[in-house]
PDB file of the backbone (N, CA, C, O) and the ligand in Angstrom, with CONECT records:
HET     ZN  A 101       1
ATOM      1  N   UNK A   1     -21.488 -29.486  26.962  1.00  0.00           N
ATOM      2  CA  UNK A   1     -20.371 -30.032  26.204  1.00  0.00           C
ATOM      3  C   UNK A   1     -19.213 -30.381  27.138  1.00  0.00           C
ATOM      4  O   UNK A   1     -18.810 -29.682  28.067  1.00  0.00           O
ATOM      5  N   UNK A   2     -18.683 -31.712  26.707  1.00  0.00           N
ATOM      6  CA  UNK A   2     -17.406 -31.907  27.311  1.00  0.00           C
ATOM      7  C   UNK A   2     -16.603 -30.783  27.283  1.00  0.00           C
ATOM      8  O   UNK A   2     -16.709 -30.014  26.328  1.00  0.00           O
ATOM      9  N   UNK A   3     -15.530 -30.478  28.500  1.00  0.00           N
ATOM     10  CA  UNK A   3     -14.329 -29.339  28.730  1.00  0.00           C
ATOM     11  C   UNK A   3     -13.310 -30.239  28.184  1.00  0.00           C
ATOM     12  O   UNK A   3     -13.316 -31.324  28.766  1.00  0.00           O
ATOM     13  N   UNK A   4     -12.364 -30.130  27.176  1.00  0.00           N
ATOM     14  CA  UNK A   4     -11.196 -30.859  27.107  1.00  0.00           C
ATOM     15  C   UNK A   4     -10.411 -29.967  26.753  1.00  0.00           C
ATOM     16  O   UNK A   4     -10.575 -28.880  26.198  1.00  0.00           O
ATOM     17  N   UNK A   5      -9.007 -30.844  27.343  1.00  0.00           N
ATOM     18  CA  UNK A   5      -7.366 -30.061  27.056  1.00  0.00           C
ATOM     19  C   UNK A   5      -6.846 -30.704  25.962  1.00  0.00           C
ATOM     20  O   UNK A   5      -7.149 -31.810  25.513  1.00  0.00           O
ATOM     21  N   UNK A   6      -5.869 -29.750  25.496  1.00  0.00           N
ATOM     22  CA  UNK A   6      -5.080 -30.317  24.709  1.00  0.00           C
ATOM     23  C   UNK A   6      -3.885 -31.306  25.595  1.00  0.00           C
ATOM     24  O   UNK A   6      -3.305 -31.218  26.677  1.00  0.00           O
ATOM     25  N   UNK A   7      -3.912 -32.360  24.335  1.00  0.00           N
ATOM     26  CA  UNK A   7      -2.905 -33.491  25.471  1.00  0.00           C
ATOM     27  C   UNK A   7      -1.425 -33.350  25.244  1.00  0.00           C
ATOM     28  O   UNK A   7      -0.689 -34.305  25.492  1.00  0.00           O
ATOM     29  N   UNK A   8      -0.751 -31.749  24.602  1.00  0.00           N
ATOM     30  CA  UNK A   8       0.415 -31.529  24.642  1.00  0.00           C
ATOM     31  C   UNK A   8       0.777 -30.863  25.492  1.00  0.00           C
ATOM     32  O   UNK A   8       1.849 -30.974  26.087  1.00  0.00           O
ATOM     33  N   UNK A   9      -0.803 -29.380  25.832  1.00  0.00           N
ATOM     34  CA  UNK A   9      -0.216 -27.978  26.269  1.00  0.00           C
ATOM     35  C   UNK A   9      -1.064 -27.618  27.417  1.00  0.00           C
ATOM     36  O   UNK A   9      -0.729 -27.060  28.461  1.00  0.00           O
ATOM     37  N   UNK A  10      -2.225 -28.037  27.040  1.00  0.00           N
ATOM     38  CA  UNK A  10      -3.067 -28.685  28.594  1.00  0.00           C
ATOM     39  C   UNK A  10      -4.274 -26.922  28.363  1.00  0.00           C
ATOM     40  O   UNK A  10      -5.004 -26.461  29.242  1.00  0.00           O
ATOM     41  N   UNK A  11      -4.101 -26.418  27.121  1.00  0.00           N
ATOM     42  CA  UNK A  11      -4.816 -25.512  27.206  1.00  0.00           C
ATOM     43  C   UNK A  11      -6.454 -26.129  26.555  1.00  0.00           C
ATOM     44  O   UNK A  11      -6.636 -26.943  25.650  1.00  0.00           O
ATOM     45  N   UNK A  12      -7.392 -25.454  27.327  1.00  0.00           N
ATOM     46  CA  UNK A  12      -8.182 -25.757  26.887  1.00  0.00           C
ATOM     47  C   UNK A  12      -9.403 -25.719  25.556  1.00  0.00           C
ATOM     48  O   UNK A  12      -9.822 -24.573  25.398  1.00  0.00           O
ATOM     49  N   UNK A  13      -9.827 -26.411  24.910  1.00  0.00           N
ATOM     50  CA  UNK A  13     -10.173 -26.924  23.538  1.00  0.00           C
ATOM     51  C   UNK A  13     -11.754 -26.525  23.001  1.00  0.00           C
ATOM     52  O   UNK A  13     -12.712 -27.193  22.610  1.00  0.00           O
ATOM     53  N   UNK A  14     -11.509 -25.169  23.185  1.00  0.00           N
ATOM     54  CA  UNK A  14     -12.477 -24.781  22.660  1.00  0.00           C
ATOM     55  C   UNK A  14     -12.747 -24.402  21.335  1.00  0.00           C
ATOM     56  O   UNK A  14     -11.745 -24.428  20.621  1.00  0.00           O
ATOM     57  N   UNK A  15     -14.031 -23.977  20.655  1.00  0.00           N
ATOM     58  CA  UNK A  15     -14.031 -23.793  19.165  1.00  0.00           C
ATOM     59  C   UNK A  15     -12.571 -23.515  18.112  1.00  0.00           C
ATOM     60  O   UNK A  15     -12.095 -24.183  17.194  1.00  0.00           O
ATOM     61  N   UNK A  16     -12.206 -22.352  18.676  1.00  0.00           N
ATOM     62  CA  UNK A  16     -11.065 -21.208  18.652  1.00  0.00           C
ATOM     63  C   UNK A  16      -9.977 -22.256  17.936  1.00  0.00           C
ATOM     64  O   UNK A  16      -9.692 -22.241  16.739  1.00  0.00           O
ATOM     65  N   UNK A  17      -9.448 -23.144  18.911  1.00  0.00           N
ATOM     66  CA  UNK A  17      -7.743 -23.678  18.905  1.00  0.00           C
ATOM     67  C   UNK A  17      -8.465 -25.298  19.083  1.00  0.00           C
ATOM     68  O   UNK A  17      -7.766 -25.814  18.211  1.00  0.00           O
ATOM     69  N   UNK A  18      -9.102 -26.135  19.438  1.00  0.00           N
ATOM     70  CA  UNK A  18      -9.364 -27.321  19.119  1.00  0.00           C
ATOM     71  C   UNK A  18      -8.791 -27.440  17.377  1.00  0.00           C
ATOM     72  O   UNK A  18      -9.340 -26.727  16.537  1.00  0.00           O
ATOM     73  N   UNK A  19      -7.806 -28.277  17.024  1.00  0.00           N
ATOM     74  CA  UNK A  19      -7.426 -28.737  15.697  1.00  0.00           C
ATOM     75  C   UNK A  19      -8.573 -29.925  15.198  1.00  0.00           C
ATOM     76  O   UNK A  19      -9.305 -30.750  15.746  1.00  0.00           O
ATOM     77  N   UNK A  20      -8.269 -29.502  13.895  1.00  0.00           N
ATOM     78  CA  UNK A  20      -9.690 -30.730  13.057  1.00  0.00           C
ATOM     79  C   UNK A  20      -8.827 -31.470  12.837  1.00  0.00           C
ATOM     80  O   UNK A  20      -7.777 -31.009  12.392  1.00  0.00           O
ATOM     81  N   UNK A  21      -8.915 -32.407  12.990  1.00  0.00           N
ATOM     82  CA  UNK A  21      -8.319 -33.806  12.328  1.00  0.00           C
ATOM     83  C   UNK A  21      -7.555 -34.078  13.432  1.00  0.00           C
ATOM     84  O   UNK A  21      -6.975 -35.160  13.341  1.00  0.00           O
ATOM     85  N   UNK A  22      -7.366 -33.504  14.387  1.00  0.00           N
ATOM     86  CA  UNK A  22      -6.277 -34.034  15.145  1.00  0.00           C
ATOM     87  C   UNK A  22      -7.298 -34.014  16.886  1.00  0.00           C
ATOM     88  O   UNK A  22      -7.426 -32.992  17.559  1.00  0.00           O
ATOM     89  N   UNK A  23      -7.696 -34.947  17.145  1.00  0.00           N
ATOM     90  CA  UNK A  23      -8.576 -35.143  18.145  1.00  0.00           C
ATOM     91  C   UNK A  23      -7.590 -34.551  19.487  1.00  0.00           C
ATOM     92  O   UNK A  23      -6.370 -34.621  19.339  1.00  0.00           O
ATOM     93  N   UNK A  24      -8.075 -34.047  20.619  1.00  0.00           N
ATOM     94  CA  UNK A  24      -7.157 -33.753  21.681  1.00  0.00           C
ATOM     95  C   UNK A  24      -6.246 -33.124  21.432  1.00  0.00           C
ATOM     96  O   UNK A  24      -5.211 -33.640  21.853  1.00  0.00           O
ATOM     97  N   UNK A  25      -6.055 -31.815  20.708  1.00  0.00           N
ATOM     98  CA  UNK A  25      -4.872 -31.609  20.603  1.00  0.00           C
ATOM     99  C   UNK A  25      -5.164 -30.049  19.946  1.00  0.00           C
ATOM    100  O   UNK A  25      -6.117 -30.048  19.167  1.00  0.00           O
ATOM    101  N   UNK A  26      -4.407 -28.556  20.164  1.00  0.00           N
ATOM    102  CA  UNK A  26      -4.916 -27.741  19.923  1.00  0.00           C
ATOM    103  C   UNK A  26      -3.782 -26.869  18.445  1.00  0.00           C
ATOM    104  O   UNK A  26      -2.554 -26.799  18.382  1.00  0.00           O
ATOM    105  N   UNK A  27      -4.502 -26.510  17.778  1.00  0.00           N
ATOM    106  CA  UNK A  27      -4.092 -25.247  16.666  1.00  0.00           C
ATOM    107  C   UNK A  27      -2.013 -25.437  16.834  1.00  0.00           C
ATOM    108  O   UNK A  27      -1.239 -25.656  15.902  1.00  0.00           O
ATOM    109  N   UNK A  28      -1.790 -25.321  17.760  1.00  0.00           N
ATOM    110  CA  UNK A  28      -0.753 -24.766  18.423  1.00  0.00           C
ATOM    111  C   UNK A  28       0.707 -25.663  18.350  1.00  0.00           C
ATOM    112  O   UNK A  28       1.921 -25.501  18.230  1.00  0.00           O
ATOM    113  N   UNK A  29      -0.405 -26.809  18.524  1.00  0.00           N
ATOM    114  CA  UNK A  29       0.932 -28.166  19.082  1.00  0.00           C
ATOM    115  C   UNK A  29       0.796 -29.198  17.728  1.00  0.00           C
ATOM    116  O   UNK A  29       1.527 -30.188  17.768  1.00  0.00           O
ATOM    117  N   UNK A  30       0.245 -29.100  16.978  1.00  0.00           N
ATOM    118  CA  UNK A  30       0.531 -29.588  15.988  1.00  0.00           C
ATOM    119  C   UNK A  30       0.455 -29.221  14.749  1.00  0.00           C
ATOM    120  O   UNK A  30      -0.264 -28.223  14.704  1.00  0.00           O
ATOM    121  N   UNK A  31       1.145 -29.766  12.827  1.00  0.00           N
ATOM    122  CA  UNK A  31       1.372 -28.878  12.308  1.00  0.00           C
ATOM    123  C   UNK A  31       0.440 -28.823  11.390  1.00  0.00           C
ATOM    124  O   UNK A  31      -0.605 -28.898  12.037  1.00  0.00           O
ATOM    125  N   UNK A  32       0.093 -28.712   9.945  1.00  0.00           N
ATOM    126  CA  UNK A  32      -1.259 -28.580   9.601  1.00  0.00           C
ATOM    127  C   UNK A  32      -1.426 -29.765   8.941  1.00  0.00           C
ATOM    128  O   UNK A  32      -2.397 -29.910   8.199  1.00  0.00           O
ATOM    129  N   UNK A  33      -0.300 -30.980   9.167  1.00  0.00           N
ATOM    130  CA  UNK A  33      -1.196 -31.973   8.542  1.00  0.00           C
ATOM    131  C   UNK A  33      -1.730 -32.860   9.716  1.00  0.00           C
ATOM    132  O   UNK A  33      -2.223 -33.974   9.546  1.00  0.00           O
ATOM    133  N   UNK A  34      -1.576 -32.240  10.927  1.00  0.00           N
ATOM    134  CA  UNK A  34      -1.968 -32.772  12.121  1.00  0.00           C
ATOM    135  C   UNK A  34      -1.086 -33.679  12.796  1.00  0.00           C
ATOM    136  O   UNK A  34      -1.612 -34.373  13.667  1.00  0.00           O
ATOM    137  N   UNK A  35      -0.082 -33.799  12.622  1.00  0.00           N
ATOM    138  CA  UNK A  35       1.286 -34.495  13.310  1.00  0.00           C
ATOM    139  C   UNK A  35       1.484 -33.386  14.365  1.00  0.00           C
ATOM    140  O   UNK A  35       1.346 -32.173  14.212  1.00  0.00           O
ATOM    141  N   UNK A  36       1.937 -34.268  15.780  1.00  0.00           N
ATOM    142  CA  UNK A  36       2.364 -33.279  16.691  1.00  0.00           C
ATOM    143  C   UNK A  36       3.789 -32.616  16.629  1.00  0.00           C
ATOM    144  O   UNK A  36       4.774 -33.259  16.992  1.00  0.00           O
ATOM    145  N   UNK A  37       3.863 -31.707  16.303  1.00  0.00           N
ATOM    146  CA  UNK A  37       5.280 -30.498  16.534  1.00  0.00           C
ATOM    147  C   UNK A  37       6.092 -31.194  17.642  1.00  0.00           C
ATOM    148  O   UNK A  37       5.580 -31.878  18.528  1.00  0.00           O
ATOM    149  N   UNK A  38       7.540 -30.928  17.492  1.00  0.00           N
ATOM    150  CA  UNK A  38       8.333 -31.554  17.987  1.00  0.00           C
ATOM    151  C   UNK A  38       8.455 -30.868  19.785  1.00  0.00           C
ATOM    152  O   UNK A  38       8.131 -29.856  20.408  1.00  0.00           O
ATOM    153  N   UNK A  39       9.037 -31.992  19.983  1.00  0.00           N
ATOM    154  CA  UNK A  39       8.877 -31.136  21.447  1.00  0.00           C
ATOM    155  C   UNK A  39       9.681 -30.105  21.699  1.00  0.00           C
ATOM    156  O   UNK A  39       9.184 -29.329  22.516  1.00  0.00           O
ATOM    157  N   UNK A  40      10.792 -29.784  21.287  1.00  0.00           N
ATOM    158  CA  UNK A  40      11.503 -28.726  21.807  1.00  0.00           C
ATOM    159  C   UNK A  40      10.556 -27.128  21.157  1.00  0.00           C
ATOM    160  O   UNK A  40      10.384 -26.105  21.819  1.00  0.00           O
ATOM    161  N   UNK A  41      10.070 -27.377  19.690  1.00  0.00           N
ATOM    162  CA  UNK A  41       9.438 -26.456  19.364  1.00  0.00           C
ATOM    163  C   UNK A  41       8.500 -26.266  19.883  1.00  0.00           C
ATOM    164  O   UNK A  41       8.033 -25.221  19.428  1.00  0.00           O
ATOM    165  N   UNK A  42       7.431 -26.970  21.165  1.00  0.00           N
ATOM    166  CA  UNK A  42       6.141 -26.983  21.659  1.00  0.00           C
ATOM    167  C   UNK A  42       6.768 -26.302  23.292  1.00  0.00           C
ATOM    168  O   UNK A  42       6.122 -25.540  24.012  1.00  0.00           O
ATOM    169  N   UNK A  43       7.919 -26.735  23.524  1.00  0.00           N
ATOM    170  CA  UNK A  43       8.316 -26.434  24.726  1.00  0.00           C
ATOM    171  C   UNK A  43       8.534 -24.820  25.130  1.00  0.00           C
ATOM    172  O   UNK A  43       8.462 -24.231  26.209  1.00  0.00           O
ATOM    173  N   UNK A  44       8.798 -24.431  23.932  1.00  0.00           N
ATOM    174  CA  UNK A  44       9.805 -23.266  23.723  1.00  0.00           C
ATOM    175  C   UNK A  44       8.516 -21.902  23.135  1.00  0.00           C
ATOM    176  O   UNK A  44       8.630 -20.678  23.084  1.00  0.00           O
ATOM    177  N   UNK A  45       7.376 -22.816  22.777  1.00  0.00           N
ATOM    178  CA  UNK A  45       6.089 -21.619  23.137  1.00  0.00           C
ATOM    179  C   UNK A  45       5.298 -21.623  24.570  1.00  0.00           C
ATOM    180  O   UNK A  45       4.764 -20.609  25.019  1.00  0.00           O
ATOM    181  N   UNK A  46       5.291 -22.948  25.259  1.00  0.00           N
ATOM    182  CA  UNK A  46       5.508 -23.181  26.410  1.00  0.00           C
ATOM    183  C   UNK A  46       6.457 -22.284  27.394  1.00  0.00           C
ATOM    184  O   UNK A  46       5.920 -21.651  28.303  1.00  0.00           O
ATOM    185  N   UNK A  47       7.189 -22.259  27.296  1.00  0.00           N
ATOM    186  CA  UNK A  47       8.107 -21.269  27.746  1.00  0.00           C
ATOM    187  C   UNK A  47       7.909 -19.534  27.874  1.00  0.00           C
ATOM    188  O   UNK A  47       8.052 -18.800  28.852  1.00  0.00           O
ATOM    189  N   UNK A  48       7.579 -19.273  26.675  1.00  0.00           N
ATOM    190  CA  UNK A  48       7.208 -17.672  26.415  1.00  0.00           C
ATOM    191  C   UNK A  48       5.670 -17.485  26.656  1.00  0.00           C
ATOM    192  O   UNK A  48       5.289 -16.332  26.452  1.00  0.00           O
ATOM    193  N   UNK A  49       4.768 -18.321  27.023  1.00  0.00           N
ATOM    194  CA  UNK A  49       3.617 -18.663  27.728  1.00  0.00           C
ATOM    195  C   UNK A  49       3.751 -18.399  29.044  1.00  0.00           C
ATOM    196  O   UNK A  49       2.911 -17.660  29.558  1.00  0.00           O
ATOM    197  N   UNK A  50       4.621 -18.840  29.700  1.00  0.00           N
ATOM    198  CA  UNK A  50       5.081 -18.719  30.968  1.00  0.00           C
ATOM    199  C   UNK A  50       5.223 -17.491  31.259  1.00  0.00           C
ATOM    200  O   UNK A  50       4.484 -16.771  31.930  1.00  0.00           O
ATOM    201  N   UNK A  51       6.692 -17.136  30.475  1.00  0.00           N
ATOM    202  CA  UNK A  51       6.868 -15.642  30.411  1.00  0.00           C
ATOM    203  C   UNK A  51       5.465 -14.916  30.781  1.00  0.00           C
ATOM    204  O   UNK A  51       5.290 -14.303  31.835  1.00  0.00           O
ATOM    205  N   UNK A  52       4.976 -14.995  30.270  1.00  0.00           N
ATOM    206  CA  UNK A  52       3.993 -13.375  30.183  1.00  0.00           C
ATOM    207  C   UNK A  52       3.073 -13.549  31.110  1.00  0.00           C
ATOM    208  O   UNK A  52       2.099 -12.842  31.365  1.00  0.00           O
ATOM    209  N   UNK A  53       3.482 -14.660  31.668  1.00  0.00           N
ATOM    210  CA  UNK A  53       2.717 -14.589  33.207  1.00  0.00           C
ATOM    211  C   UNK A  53       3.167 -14.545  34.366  1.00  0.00           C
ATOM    212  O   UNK A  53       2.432 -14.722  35.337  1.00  0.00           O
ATOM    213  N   UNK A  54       4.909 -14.214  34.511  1.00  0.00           N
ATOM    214  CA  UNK A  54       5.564 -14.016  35.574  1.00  0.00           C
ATOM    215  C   UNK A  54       5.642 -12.196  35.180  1.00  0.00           C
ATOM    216  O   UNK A  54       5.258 -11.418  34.308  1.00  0.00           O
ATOM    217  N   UNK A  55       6.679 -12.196  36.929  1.00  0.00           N
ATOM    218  CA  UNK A  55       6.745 -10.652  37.151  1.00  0.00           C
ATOM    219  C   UNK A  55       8.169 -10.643  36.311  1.00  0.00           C
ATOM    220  O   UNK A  55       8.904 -11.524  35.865  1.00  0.00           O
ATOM    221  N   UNK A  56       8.181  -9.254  36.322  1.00  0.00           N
ATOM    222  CA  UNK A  56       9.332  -8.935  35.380  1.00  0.00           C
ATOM    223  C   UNK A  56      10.630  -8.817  36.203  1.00  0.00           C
ATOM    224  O   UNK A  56      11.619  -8.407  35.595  1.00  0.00           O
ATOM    225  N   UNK A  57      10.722  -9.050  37.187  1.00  0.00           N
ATOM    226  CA  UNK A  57      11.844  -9.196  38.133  1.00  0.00           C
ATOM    227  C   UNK A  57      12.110 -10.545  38.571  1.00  0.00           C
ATOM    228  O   UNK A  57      11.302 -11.294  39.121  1.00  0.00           O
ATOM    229  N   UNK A  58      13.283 -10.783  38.288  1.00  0.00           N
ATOM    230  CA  UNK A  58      13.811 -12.411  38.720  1.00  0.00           C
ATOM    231  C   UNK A  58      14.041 -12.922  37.215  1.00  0.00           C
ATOM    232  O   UNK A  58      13.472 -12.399  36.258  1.00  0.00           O
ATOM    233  N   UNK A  59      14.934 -13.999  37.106  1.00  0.00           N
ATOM    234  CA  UNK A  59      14.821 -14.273  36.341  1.00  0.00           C
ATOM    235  C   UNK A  59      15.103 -16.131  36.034  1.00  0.00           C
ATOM    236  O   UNK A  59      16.061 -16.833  35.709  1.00  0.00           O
ATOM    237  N   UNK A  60      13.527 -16.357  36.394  1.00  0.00           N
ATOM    238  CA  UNK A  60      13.476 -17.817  36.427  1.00  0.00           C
ATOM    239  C   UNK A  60      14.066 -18.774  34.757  1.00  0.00           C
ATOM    240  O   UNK A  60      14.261 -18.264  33.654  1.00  0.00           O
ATOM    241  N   UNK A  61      14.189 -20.001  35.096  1.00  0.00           N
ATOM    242  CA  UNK A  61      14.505 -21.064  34.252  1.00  0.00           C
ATOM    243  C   UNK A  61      13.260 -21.412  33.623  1.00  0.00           C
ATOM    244  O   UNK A  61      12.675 -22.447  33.942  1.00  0.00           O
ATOM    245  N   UNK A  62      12.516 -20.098  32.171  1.00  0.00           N
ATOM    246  CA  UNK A  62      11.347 -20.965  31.892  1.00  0.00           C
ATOM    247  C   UNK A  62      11.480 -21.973  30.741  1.00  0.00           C
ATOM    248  O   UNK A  62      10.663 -22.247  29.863  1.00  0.00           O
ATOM    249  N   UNK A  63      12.636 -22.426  30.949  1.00  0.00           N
ATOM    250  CA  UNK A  63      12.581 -23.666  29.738  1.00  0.00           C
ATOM    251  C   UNK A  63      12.638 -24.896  30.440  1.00  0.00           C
ATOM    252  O   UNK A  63      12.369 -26.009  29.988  1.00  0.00           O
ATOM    253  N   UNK A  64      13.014 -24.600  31.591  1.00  0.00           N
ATOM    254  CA  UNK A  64      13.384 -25.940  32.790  1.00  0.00           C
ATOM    255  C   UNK A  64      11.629 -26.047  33.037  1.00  0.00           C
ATOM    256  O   UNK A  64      11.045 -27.121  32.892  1.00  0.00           O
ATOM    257  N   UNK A  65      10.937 -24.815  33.412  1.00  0.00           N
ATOM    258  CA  UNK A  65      10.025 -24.762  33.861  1.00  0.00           C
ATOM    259  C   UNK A  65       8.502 -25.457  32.963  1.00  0.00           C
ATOM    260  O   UNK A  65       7.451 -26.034  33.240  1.00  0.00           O
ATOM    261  N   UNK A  66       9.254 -24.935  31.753  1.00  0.00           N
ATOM    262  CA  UNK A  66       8.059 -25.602  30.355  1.00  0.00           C
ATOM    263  C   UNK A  66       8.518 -26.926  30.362  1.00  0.00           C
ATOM    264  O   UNK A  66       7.585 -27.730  30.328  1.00  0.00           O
ATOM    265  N   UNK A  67       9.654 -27.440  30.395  1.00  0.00           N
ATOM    266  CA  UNK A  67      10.667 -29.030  30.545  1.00  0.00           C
ATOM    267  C   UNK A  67       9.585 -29.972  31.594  1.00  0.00           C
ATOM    268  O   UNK A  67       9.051 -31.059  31.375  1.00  0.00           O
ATOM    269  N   UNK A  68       9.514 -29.029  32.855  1.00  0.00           N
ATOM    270  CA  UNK A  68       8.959 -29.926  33.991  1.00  0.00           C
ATOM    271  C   UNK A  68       7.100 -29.846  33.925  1.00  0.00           C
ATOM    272  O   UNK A  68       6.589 -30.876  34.366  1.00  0.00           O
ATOM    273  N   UNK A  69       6.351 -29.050  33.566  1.00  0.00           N
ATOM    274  CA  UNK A  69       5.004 -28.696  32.586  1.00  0.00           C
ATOM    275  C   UNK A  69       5.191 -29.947  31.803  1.00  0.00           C
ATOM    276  O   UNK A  69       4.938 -31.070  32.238  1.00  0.00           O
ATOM    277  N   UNK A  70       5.607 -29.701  30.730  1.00  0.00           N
ATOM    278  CA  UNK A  70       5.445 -30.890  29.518  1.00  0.00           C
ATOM    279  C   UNK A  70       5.281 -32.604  29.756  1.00  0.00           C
ATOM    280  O   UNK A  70       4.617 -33.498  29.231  1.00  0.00           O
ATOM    281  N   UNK A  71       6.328 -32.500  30.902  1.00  0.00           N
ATOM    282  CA  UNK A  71       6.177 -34.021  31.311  1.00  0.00           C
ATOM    283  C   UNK A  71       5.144 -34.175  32.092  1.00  0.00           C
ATOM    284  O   UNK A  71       5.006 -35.367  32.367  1.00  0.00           O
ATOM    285  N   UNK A  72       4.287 -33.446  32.617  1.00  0.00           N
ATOM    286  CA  UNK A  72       3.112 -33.726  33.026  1.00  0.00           C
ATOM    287  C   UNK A  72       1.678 -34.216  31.883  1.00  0.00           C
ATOM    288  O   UNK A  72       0.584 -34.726  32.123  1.00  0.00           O
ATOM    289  N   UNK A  73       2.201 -33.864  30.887  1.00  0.00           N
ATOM    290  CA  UNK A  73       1.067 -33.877  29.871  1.00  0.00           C
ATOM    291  C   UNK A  73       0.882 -34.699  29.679  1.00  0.00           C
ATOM    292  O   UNK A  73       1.660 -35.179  30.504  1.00  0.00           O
ATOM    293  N   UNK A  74       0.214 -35.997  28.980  1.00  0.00           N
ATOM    294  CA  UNK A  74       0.007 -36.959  28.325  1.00  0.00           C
ATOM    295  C   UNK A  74       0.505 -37.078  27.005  1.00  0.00           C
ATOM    296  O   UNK A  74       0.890 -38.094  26.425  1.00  0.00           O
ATOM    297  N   UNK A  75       0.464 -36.256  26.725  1.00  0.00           N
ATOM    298  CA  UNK A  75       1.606 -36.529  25.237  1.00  0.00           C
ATOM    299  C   UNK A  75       2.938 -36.565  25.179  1.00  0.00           C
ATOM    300  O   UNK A  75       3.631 -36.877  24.210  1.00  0.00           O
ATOM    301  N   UNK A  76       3.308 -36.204  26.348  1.00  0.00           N
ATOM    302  CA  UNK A  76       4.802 -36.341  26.696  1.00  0.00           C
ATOM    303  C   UNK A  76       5.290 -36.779  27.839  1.00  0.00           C
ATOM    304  O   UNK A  76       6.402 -36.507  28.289  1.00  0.00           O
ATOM    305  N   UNK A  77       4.343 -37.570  28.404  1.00  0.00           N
ATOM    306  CA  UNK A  77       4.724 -38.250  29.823  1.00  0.00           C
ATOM    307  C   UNK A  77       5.935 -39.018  29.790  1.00  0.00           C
ATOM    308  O   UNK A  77       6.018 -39.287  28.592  1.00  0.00           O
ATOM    309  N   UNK A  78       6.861 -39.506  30.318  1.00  0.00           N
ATOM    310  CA  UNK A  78       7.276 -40.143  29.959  1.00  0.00           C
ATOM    311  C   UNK A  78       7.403 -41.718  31.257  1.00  0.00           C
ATOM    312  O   UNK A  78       7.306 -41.831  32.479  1.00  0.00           O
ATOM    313  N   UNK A  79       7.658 -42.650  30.116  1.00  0.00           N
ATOM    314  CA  UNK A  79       7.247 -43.761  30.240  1.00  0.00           C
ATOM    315  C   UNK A  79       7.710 -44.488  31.886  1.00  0.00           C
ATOM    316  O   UNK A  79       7.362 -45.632  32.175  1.00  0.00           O
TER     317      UNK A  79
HETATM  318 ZN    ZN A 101      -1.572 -27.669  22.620  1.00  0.00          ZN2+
END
């Protein structure tokens, strides 16, 4: 089987979080009628994603950090 990401969050699209109706795109980043969630609300789980994968000392910019992530995506590249 094809490996695919979601084209908001870049996580990958397996049984689990792959959304129905909404091709490329996972559980997460869009809402249940399959429209993609706005970006600040996609950014900002993005963010606390981050979180829980840094050390607990320091205290980085993870909204700058989900900010500069996001524009890598294809759903939010920008133009
Ligand atoms: Zn996603």
């Amino acid at each position: 089987m094809e490996m695919k990401f979601c084209q908001s969050c870049g996580v990958i699209l397996d049984g689990s979080v792959a959304k129905e109706g909404a091709p490329g795109f996972c559980t997460w980043c869009v809402d249940e009628k399959g429209n993609l969630k706005p970006k600040e609300e996609v950014k900002a789980g993005v963010a606390d994603w981050l979180k829980s994968f840094a050390p607990k000392e320091g205290n980085p910019d993870f909204m700058k950090r989900a900010e500069n992530y996001l524009n890598a995506m294809p759903a939010w590249a920008k133009e």
